[in-house]
C-alpha positions as CSV (number, residue, x, y, z in Angstrom):
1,X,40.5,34.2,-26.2
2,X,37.3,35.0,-24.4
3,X,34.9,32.5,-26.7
4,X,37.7,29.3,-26.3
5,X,37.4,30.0,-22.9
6,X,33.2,29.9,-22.9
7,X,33.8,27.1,-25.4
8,X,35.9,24.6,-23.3
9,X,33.5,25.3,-19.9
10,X,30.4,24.6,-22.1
11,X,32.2,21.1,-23.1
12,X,33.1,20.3,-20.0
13,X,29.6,21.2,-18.5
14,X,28.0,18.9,-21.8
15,X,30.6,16.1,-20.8
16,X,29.5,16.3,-16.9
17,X,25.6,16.1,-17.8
18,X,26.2,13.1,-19.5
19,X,28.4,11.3,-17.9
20,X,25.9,12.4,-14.8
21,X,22.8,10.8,-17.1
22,X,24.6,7.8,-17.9
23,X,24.9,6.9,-14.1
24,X,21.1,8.0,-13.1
25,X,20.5,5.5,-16.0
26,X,22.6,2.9,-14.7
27,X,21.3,3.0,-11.4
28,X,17.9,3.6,-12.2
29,X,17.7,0.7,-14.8
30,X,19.7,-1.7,-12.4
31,X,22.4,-2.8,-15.1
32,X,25.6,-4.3,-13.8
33,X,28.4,-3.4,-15.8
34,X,30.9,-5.3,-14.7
35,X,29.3,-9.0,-14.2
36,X,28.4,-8.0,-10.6
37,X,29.1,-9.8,-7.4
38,X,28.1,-12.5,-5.6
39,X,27.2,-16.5,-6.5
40,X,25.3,-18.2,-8.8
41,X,22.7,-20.6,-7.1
42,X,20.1,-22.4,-9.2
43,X,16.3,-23.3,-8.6
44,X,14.0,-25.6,-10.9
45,X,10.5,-24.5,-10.7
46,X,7.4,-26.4,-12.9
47,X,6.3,-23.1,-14.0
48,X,7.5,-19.2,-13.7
49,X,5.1,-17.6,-14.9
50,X,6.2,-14.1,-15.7
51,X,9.3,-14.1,-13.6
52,X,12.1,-11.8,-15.6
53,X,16.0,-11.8,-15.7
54,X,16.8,-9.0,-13.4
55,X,13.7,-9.4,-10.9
56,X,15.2,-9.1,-7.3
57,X,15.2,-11.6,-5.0
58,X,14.4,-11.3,-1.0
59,X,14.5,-12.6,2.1
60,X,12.5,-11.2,4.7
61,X,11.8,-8.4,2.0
62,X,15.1,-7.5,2.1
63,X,17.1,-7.9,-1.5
64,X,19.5,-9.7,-1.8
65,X,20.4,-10.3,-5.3
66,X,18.8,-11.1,-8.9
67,X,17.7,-13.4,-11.2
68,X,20.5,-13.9,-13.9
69,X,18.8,-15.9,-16.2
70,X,16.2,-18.5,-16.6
71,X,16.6,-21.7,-18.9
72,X,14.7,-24.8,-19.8
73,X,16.0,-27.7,-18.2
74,X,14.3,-31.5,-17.8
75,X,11.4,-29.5,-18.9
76,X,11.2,-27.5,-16.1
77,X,12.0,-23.5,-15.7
78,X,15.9,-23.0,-14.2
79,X,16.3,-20.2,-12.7
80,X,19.5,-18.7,-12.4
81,X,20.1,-16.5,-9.1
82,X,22.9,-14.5,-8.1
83,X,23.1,-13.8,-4.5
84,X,25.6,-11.5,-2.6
85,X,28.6,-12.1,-1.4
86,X,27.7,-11.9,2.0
87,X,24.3,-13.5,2.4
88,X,24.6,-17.4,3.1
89,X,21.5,-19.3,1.8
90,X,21.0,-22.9,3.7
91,X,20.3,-25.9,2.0
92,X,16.6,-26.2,3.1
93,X,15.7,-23.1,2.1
94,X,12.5,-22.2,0.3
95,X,12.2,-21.1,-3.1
96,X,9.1,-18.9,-4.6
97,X,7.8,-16.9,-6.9
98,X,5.7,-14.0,-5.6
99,X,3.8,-10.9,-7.2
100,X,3.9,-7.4,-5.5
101,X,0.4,-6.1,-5.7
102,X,-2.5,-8.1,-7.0
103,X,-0.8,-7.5,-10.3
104,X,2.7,-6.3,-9.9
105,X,5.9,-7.3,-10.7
106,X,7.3,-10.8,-10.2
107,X,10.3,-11.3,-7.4
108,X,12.6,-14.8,-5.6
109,X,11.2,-15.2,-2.3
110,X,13.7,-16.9,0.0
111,X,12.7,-18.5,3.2
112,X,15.4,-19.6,5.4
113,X,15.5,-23.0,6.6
114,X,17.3,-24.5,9.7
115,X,20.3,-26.0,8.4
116,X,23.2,-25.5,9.2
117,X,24.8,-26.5,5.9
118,X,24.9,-23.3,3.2
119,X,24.8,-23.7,-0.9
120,X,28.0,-23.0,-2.3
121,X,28.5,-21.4,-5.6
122,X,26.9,-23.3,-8.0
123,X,24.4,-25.3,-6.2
124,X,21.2,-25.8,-6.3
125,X,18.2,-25.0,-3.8
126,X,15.9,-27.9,-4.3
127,X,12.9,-26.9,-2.0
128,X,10.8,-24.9,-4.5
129,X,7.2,-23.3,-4.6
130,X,5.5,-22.9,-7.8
131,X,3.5,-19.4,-8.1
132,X,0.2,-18.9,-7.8
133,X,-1.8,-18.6,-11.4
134,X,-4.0,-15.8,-10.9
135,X,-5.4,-16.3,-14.2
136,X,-6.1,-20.4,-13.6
137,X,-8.1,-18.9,-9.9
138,X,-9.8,-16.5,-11.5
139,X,-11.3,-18.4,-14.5
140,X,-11.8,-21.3,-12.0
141,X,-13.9,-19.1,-10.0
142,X,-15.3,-17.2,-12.6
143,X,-16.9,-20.8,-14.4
144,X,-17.6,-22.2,-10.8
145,X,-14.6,-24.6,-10.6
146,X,-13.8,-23.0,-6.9
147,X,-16.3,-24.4,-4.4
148,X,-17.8,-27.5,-6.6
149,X,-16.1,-30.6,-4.9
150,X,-17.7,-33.2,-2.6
151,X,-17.2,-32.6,1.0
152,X,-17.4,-28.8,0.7
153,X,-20.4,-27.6,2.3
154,X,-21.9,-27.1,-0.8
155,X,-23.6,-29.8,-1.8
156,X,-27.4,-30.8,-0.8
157,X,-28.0,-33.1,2.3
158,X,-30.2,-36.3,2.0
């Protein structure tokens, strides 16, 4: 009688400790199980450039949904954003791709614009701002491409 007894506590302690990892993993992996909440709103950029499904995306550094997914469309990068619920983007907002760090991760940068009118589910922000190619400013600057134009400076005077 005594060992069911230690035998049912020790199941429902092994039960508890997983059921308790399984949520540290969920929340610490950011996984939606159930679809999540919020809209879809979409964004066409000429290049992403490392951006990720599931990279956050801000305003004011604040965040305020995710990247779904990111297609190919008209040959340009479409990225899918879900936004919550009760965060209204404006039409004019401005789209961009940011790093954290000099080499960090890559987030959706929302800047507000002044309209009035808000994207519904399903629209589309159409102000966008291609990210920065670290790689394309350093090798420019690395083989002197940064600096070597006319009307720089740099030049010699006659």
């Amino acid at each position: 009688m005594k060992r069911s007894v230690l035998d049912v506590g020790v199941g429902v302690f092994l039960i508890l400790g997983i059921l308790a990892l399984a949520w540290l993993s969920i929340q610490l992996g950011r996984v939606e199980l159930f679809g999540g909440g919020g809209y879809l709103v979409t964004a066409d950029f000429p290049a992403v450039a490392g951006l990720k499904s599931g990279a956050t995306v801000e305003i004011a550094g604040v965040p305020v949904g995710r990247v779904e997914r990111i297609t190919l469309a008209d040959y340009q990068a479409r990225v899918h954003l879900r936004i919550r619920p009760d965060v209204k983007v404006s039409e004019d907002s401005i789209v961009s791709i940011k790093t954290r760090g000099l080499i960090g991760e890559k987030f959706v940068q929302i800047s507000p614009g002044g309209s009035d009118k808000v994207v519904s589910a399903g629209g589309r922000l159409k102000e966008v701002e291609p990210p920065v190619d670290l790689e394309e400013l350093i090798s420019k600057y690395v083989f002197g491409g940064v600096g070597a134009g006319p009307g720089n400076g740099s030049g010699s005077s006659k």
